[in-house]
C-alpha positions, 0 to 999 in steps of 0.5 A: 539654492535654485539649483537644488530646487531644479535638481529632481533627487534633491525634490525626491529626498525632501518628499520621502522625508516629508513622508516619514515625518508625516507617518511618525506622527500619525495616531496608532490604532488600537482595534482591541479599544472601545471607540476605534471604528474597522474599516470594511473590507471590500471583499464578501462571500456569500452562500445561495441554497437551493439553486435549482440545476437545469439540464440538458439532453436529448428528452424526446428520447432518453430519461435521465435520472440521478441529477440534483433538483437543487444545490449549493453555490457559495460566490466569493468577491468584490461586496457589490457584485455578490450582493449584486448576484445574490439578489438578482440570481441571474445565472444558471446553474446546469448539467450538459449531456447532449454528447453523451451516451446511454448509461452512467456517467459522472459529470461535473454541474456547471455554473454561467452567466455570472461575473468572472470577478467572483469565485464560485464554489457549488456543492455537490460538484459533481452527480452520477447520473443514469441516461436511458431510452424513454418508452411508452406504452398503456396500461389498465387502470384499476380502481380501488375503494374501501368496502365499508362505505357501502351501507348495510344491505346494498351491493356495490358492483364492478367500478367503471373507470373512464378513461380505462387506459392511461400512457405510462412514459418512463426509462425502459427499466423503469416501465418494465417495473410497472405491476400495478396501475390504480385509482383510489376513491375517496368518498365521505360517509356511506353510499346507497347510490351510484357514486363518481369520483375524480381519482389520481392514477398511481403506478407501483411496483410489485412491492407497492413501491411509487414509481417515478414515470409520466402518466397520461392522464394523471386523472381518470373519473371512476363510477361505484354502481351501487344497488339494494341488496334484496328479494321477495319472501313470502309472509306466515302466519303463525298463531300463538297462544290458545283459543278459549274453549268455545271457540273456533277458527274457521279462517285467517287470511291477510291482506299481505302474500309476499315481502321485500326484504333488504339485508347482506347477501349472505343472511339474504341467502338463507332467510326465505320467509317473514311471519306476523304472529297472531295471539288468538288467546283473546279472540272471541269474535271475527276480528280485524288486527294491524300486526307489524312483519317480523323479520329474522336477524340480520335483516335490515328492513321489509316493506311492507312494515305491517299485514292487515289480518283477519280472523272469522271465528266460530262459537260452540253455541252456533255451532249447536245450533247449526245442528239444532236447525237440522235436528230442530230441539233435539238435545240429544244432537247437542250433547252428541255435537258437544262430545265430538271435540277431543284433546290429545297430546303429540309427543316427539315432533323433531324440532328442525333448524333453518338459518344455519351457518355452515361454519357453525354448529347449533345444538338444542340444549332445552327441549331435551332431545330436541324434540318438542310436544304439544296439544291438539284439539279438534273434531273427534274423528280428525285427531284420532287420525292425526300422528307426529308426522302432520307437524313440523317444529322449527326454529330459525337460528339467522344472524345468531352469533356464538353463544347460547340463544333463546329461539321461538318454536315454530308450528306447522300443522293441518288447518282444521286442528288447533294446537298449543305447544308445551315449551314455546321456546327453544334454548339453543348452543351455537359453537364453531366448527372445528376447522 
């Protein structure tokens, strides 16, 4: 029996039978069973999105286009060490083209600094990348803004944009692309004063396609100068109505001679005077009157805002008198005084028009004919003389839209008359032209 215990098959055959017995009688496992636990692999694979690619080349003087911001690397391998990576991310994920050339190529993206132990899988595996010679060089900035935050009846002049140059770096193709280097301003609101505004510089192509270059500044101050858009016109007055019939004007006058008028440059072209109408229907003595300014269509203000006027009348009875005092108590002087004073009517004055746009046609639909009449009076040996040449007729049609439009006539005549007009209005048809 020692002997077979020395002998080293016998040990051999025993432990291989021990062996069998043991795995004979081991539990079988059903993994398919409620109850039975899997044992973990110690393998694992992960997926990383988003890695980000660095590259390398000479970028003093060549720009490279066409490598991926980020890719894709899926890590495969001992469970610690890519938990281990995945984690930590401390590797690099890169391009090396410091041996090529300019032009296309295909090169492979690259990983290091990571453990040998794992297999590693990066997606896309390769790029079509672009090498070309970097250039310089200035360009103008011209700054851009929407017109309509300018507020009626101010002008914006020429934007000042500082600085007014900016270095444009980029692949010579690229560059050569550039058409138009802008600066828009944004501003809330409307404006009525300078304005200056921190604007971004953007670089486009002839097709307004954003360009891919490096700008230098990226920012540049821009300056709106903003001023009112207006000018002095001088101020009529106008008279309306009729005076009673023993009374006379013998002056109005106004503390106003001249307005300041704001409006849009096109209807302040057109417009060269303000009025303040005075109704002298009532007026029976010297009288004083605060009448506001009126302005024509389309202006948006005038300062002063109102004229003081005033009227010096004279009475029929003063005036009999007066000639009582040279002829004293002679009544035949009185009657002769009283019979100077004569009524006529002049016909066919042709009523003119001012404010016409020359895009717009503007016929007078009522007084037929567009000529209008009225009734003069005055001294007997001044309205024989006068004739329908000593008054003009003329309605202002300013700011006036397409479409039909009553229009106040307005009188200018000789001073030492007084006059009424038989239509006071003008009805008016405004049509376009045909182009």
């Amino acid at each position: 029996m020692d002997k077979w215990l020395d002998n080293p098959w016998f040990l051999k055959g025993v432990a291989l039978l021990l062996a069998m017995l043991l795995f004979s009688t081991a539990p079988k496992i059903d993994p398919n069973k409620p109850g039975n636990v899997n044992v973990p692999s110690d393998e694992d694979s992960e997926l990383l999105s988003g890695v980000p690619v660095k590259s390398y080349y000479d970028s003093e003087n060549f720009v490279v286009s066409g490598i991926p911001e980020t890719v894709d690397v899926t890590i495969q391998g001992p469970r610690n060490i890519v938990q281990q990576a995945k984690a930590l991310r401390n590797f690099e994920v890169y391009v090396d083209l410091t041996n090529e050339e300019m032009g296309e190529h295909q090169v492979e993206i690259q990983i290091r600094e990571i453990s040998e132990r794992l297999k590693v899988t990066i997606d896309p595996m390769y790029a079509t990348v672009s090498i070309q010679e970097k250039v310089t060089k200035e360009f103008n900035v011209e700054a851009e803004y929407n017109s309509a935050i300018v507020e009626n009846g101010y002008l914006a002049g020429a934007p000042v944009v500082k600085p007014g140059k900016v270095q444009i770096t980029g692949a010579k193709d690229v560059v050569e692309k550039v058409s138009y280097v802008k600066a828009t301003v944004n501003v809330d609101g409307q404006i009525r004063d300078d304005v200056t505004r921190e604007a971004a510089v953007l670089v486009l192509d002839k097709e307004m396609n954003k360009l891919n270059v490096q700008v230098e500044p990226q920012l540049v101050q821009v300056t709106i100068p903003v001023r009112s858009s207006s000018k002095k016109v001088p101020l009529e007055i106008v008279q309306k109505g009729t005076l009673p019939e023993d009374v006379s004007i013998e002056s109005i006058t106004s503390d106003v001679e001249e307005a300041t008028i704001l409006a849009p440059p096109d209807v302040l072209e057109r417009v060269d005077q303000v009025r303040v109408e005075v109704d002298v229907s009532s007026i029976e003595e010297d009288t004083e009157l605060t009448l506001p300014v009126i302005i024509s269509n389309g202006v948006i203000q005038v300062a002063p805002e109102t004229a003081k006027v005033t009227i010096k009348v004279k009475r029929q009875e003063e005036e009999s008198q007066e000639a009582g005092g040279q002829e004293v108590g002679s009544q035949e002087a009185e009657n002769q005084e009283a019979e100077t004073q004569e009524d006529i009517t002049v016909s066919n004055i042709p009523i003119s028009v001012s404010g016409q746009n020359e895009e717009y046609e503007v016929t007078i639909l009522d007084p037929d004919n567009g000529v209008g009449s009225l009734t003069v009076s005055g001294q007997n040996d001044r309205i024989t003389s006068i004739e329908e040449s000593d008054f003009q007729l003329l309605i202002d049609v300013s700011g006036l839209a397409e479409g039909e439009h009553s229009v106040d006539i307005e009188v200018s005549g000789p001073e030492d008359v007084e006059w009424r007009l038989a239509k006071e209005k003008a009805s008016v048809s405004i049509t376009k032209r045909d182009a």
